[in-house]
C-alpha positions in Angstrom: 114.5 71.2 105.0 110.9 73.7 104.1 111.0 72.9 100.4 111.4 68.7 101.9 108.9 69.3 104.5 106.4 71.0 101.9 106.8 68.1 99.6 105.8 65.6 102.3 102.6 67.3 102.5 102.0 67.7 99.0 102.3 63.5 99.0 99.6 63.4 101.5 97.6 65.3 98.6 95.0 63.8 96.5 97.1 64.5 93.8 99.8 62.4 94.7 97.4 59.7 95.4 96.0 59.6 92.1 98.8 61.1 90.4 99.0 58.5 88.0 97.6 55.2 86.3 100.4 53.6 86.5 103.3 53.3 89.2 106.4 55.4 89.3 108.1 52.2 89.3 106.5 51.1 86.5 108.7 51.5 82.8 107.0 51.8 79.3 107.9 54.0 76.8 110.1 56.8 78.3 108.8 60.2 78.6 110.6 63.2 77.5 110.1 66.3 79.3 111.3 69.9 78.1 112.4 72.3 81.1 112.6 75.8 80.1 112.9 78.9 82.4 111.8 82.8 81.5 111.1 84.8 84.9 110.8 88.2 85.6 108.5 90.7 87.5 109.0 93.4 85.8 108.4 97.3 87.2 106.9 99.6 83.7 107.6 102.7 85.9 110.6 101.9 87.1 113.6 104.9 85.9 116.3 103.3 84.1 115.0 102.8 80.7 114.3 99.6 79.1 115.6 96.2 79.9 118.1 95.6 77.0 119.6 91.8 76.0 123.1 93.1 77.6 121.2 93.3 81.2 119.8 89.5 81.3 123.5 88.6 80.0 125.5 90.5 83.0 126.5 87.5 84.5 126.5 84.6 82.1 125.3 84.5 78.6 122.1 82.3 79.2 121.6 79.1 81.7 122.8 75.7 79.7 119.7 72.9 79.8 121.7 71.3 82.9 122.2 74.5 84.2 118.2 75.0 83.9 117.4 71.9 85.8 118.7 73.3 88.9 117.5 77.0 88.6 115.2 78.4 91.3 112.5 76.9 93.5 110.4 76.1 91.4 112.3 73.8 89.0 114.3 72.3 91.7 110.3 71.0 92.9 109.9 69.9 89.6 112.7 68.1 88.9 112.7 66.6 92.3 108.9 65.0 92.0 109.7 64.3 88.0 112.6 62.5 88.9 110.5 60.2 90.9 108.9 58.4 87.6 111.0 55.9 86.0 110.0 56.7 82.7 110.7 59.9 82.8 114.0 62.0 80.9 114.3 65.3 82.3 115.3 67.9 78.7 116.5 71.0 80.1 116.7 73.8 77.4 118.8 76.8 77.1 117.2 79.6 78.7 118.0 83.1 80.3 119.4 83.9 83.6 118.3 86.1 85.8 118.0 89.8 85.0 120.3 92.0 86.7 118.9 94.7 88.8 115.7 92.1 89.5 112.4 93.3 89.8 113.6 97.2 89.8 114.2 96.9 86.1 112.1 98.3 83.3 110.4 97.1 80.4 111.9 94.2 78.8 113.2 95.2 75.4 111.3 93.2 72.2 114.5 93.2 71.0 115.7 91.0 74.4 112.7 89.2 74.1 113.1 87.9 70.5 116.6 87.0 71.6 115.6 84.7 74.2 113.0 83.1 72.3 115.3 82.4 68.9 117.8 80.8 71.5 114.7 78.9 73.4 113.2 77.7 70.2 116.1 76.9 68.6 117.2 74.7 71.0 114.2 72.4 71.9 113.9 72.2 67.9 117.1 70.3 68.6 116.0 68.2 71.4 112.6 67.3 70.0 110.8 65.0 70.1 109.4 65.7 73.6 106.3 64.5 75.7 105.8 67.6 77.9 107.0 70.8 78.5 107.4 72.5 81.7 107.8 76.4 82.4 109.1 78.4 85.3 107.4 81.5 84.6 107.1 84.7 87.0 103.4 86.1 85.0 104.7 89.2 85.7 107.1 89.9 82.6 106.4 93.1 81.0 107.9 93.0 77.5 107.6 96.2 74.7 104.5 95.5 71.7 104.0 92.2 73.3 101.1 92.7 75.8 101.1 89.3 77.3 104.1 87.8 77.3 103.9 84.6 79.1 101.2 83.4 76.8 103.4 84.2 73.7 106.4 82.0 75.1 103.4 79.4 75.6 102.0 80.2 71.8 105.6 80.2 70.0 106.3 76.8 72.0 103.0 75.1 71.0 103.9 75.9 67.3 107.3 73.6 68.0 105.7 71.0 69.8 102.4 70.3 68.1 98.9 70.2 69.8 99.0 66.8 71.2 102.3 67.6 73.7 100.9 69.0 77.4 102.6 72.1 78.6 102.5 73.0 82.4 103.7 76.5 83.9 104.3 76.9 87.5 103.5 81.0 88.4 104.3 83.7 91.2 101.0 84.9 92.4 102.2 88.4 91.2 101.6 87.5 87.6 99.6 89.7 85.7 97.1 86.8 83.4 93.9 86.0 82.0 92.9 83.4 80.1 95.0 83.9 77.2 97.9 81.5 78.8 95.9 78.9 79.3 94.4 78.9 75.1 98.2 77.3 74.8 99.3 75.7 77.6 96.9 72.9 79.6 97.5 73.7 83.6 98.8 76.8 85.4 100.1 76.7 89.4 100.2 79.4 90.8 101.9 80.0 94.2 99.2 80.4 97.4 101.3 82.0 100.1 103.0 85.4 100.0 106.8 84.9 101.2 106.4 82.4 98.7 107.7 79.0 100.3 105.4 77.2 98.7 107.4 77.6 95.2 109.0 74.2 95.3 105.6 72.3 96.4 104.2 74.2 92.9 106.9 72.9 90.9 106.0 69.8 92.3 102.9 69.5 91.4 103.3 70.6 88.0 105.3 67.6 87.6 102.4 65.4 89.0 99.9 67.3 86.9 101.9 67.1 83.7 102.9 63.4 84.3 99.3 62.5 84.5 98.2 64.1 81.1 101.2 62.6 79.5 99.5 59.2 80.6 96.1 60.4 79.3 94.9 60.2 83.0 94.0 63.8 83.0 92.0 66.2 80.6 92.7 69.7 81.0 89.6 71.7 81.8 89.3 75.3 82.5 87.9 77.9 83.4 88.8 81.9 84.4 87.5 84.9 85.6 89.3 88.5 86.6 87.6 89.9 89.3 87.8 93.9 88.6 90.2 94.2 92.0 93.4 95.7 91.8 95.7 96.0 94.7 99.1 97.3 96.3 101.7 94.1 96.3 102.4 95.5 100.4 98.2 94.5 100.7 98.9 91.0 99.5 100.5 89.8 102.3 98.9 86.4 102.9 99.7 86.4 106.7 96.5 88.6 106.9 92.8 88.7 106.2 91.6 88.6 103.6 94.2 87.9 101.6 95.0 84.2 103.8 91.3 83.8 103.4 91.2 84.0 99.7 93.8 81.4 99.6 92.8 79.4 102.0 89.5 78.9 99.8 91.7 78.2 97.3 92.9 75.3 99.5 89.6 74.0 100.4 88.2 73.6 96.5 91.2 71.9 95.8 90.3 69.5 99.1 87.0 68.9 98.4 87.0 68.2 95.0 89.0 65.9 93.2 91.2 66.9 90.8 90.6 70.4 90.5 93.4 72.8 91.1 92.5 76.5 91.7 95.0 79.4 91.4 94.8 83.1 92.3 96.8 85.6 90.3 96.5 88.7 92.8 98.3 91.2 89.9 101.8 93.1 89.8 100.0 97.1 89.5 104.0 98.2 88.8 103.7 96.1 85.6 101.6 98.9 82.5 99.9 95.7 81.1 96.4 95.1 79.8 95.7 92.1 82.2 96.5 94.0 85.3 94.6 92.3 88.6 93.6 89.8 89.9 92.7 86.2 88.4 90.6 83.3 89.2 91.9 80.2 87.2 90.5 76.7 87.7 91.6 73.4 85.9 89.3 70.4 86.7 89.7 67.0 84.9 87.6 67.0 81.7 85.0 68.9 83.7 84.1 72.3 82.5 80.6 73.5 84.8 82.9 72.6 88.0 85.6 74.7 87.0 82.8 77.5 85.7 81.5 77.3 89.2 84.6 76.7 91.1 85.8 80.1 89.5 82.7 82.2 89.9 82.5 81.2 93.5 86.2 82.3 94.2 85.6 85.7 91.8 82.5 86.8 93.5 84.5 85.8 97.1 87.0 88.1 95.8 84.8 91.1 94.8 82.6 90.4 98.0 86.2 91.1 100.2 87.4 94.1 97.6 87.4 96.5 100.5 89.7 94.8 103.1 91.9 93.8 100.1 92.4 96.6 98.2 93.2 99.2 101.6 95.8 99.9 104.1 97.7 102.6 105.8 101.0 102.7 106.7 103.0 105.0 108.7 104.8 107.9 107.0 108.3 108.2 107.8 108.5 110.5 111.0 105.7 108.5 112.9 107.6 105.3 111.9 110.7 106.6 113.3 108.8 108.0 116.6 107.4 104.8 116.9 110.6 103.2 117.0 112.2 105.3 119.2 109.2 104.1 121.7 109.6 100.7 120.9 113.5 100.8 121.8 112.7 102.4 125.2 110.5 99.7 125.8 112.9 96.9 125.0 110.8 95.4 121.8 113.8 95.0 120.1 114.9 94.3 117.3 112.6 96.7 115.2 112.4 96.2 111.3 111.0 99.2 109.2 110.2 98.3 106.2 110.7 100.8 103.0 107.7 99.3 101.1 107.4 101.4 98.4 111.1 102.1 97.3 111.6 99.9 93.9 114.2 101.2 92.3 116.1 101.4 95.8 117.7 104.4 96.5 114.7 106.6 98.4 116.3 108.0 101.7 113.3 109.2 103.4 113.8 106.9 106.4 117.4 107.2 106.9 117.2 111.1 107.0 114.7 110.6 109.3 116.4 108.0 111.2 119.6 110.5 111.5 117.6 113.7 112.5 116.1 111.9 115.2 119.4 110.3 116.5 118.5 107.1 116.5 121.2 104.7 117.5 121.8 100.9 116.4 120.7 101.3 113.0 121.3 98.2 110.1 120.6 100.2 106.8 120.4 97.3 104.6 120.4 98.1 101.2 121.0 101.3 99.9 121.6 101.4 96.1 124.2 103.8 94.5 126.0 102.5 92.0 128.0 106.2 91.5 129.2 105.8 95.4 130.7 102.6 94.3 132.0 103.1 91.5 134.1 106.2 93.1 135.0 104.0 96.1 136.8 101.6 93.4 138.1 104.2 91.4 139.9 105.4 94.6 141.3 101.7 95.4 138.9 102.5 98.7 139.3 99.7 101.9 138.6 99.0 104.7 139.3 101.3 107.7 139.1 104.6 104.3 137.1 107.3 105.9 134.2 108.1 104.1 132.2 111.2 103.2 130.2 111.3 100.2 126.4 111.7 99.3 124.2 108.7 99.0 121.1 107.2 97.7 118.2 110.1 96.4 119.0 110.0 93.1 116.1 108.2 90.6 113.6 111.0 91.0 111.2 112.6 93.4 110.2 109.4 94.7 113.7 108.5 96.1 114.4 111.9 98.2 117.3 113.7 98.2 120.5 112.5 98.9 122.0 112.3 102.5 125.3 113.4 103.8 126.9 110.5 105.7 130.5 110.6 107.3 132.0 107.6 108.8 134.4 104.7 108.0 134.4 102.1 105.8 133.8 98.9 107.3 133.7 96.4 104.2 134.4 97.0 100.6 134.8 94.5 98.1 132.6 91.6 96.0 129.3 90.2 97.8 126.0 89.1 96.9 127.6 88.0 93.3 128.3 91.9 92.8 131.8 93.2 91.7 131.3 95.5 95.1 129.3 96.6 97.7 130.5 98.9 100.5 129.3 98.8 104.6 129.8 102.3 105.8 130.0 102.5 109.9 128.3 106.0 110.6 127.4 107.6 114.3 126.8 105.7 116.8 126.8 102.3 116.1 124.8 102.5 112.4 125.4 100.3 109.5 124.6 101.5 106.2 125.3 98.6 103.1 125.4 100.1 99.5 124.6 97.7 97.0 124.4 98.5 92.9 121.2 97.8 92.5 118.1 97.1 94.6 118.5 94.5 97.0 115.4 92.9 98.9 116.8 92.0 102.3 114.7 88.7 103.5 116.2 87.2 106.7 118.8 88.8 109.4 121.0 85.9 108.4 121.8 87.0 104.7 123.1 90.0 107.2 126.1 87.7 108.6 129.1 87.7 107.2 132.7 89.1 108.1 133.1 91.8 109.3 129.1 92.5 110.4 127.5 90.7 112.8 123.3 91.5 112.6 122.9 90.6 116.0 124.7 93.6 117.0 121.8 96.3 115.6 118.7 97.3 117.6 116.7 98.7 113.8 116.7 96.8 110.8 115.7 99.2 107.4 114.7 97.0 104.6 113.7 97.8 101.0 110.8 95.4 101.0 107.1 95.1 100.9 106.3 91.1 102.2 109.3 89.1 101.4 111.3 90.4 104.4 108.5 88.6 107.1 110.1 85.3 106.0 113.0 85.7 108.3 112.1 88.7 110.2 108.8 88.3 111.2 107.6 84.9 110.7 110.8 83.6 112.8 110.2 85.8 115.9 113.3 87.4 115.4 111.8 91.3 115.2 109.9 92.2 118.4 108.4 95.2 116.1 107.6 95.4 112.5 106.6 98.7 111.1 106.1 98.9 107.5 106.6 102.5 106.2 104.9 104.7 103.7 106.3 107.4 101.4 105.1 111.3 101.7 103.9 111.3 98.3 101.7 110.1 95.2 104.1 107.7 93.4 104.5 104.5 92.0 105.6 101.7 94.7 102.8 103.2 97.0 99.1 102.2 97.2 98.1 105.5 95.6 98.0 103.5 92.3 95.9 105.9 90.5 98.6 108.7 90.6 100.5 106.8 87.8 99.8 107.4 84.4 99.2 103.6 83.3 99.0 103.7 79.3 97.8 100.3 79.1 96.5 98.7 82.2 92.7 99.5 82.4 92.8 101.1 86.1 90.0 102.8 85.9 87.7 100.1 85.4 89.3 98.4 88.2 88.0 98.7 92.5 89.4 101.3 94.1 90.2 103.3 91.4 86.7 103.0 89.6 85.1 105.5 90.7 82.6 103.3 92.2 
């Protein structure tokens, strides 16, 4: 009902009232339109080693073209305001699935990359001719000796389709870009809220967008600029000043002048990539000083709000845990805690706490520990098995050490489209839910299923930075949110200049300048 709600405002739009010169009713010579998918935000500092072919193929060789054209958000927009022209043939091509282990994974192989792209350019060779092309990128794919990698799928794609075909690519506003995109493709949209629910209204109006320039209505002009900001993802929350103030100004250049469509990449600092930061791009119809301007205006907006953006403190994990304990005697219940900096998802610093200060009613949700699994299978564990094993604190310094927990086993078996995961009862009235890879717990209700019932828990933990205020926060259903820091200098925190970046320039970037 949002993504149909967010598309009845997007028709209200100036772009849907000039979307095109002639009707969607109206039939000339059909339109062919290539849909392709390649996401991933991808964490450089993440343990694990690199992202291999074997990791995007976990659970199905690569998405079919019909497959494609109903994968995600932001193609379902898409296809849902494409299919709204008569003369228009939706082309979906063969593309990868998502990465298993998400955005806790390393860097993408060139090896995985290369295989991706052979299979992407070797089928729309098959399917040319085409009109368009559309891409569901993330902006955030970090890929070995290819430092921008969304701008090479856009390059090697060009060379297939010639210079005359428009290409359109729909973003996350954690990409990592410059301008180096846009030399290939025509129009970028980037998402302007942070939960993104605003993904399908983005596919949406790429398909607007691109509809237009296949019609010759539209000439891609555009401009951008990198403000030298660079920011924690937990500080881009766009519930808060000045991050919903940069967007929002967004939103009013796109309002007050027509045709003009202004995005703002706010960077992914867990990504080693030269084009770390934020980005300013602008794409005005065959007018290049309003896009110039347009894009100065937002980039010195940007640098003027740098300090509000770029800082925040969060409680560490024993004043987060006395502040809950004050919360609960007060009745502003149910409290979330949110483990904010934990990307590879196994950092136990809060549930230690948590258990040395007693605390009662506790939802753990996730812990990942693939080895805890693994032993539960081997020992043909189910439930109502006692268990009594180590847990979590196992990726590094950054994770903890592991904790001791002795309880039952309350669910073990598939979930979540994993072979297992495993809900461990523990004290009094504590759920802890072991997961083999990092799970980002958005809304109580992904919580509810048989035998666990969320309603039943007084603290929530999550491994999550925004996301999570989708159903948590921006719902009413927490009465306290508390997100929660790590005690020390690594990557996942806001102390961004404790990492040893090899290629992102974050030095030259505010607050780690020097300046």
């Amino acid at each position: 009902m949002i993504k149909f709600m967010l598309f009845s405002l997007a028709l209200a739009s100036s772009l849907f009232i000039q979307s095109c010169t002639s009707s969607p009713g109206s039939s000339s010579q059909e339109l062919r339109v290539a849909v392709i998918q390649y996401q991933h935000e991808t964490c450089t500092f993440c343990p694990g080693g690199d992202t291999q072919t074997e990791d995007w193929t976990r659970n199905r060789p690569y998405l079919t073209g019909e497959e494609v054209l109903e994968a995600g958000d932001y193609i379902e927009g898409f296809v849902h305001s494409a299919r709204q022209f008569n003369d228009v043939e939706l082309v979906g091509i063969n593309s990868p699935d998502q990465v298993y282990g998400g955005s806790s994974r390393s860097w993408n192989s060139k090896e995985s990359f290369d295989h991706f792209m052979k299979m992407i350019i070797g089928d729309l060779e098959k399917k040319m001719p085409v009109n368009g092309v559309y891409l569901a990128l993330h902006g955030a794919l970090a890929v070995r000796n290819v430092p921008r990698p969304e701008a090479e799928i856009a390059r090697r794609i060009r060379e297939v389709v010639g210079d005359q075909v428009p290409i359109v690519g729909s973003f996350d506003l954690h990409g990592n870009e410059d301008e180096a995109f846009l030399k290939w493709a025509n129009a970028s949209f980037v998402t302007k809220r942070y939960p993104h629910y605003d993904a399908f209204l983005q596919g949406g109006r790429s398909a607007h967008l691109l509809y237009r320039m296949m019609k010759g209505d539209y000439v891609s002009t555009t401009a951008t600029r990198k403000p030298p900001v660079l920011t924690a993802t937990v500080l881009q929350w766009t519930g808060q000043s000045p991050s919903m103030d940069i967007m929002e100004r967004a939103r009013r250049w796109e309002a007050r002048q027509k045709d003009t469509y202004v995005n703002v990449f706010y960077g992914f600092p867990w990504s080693d990539v030269p084009d770390i930061g934020t980005t300013v791009q602008v794409i005005t119809n065959n007018n290049q000083h309003l896009a110039d301007s347009i894009a100065e205006d937002m980039a010195e907006y940007i640098w003027r709000v740098r300090e509000e953006f770029a800082s925040g403190r969060f409680p560490m994990p024993d004043e987060a845990v006395g502040k809950t304990k004050k919360a609960i005697g007060n009745g502003q219940v149910p409290v979330v805690l949110a483990d904010y900096s934990d990307r590879p998802g196994d950092a136990t610093w809060i549930l230690r706490q948590l258990i040395d200060e007693q605390v009662t009613g506790v939802l753990y949700a996730t812990l990942r520990d693939e080895g805890v699994l693994e032993k539960l299978k081997l020992e043909n564990a189910r439930a109502g098995d006692n268990f009594d094993m180590n847990v979590g604190g196992f990726t590094g310094d950054q994770a903890g050490s592991p904790v001791r927990i002795k309880g039952r086993i309350l669910f073990f078996g598939p979930k979540w489209s994993f072979e297992n995961m495993a809900a461990i009862e523990f004290g009094e009235n504590n759920l802890l839910i072991i997961t083999p890879t990092y799970v980002q717990i958005t809304s109580p209700e992904s919580l509810r299923f048989d035998p666990v019932n969320p309603d039943n828990y007084k603290v929530f933990v999550v491994k999550s930075r925004v996301h999570f205020r989708r159903g948590f926060d921006e719902t009413g259903y927490a009465r306290t949110i508390l997100v929660v820091d790590a005690p020390g200098p690594w990557f996942g925190t806001t102390r961004l200049d404790a990492l040893n970046y090899e290629y992102g320039p974050i030095s030259r970037l505010y607050p780690f300048d020097g300046q």
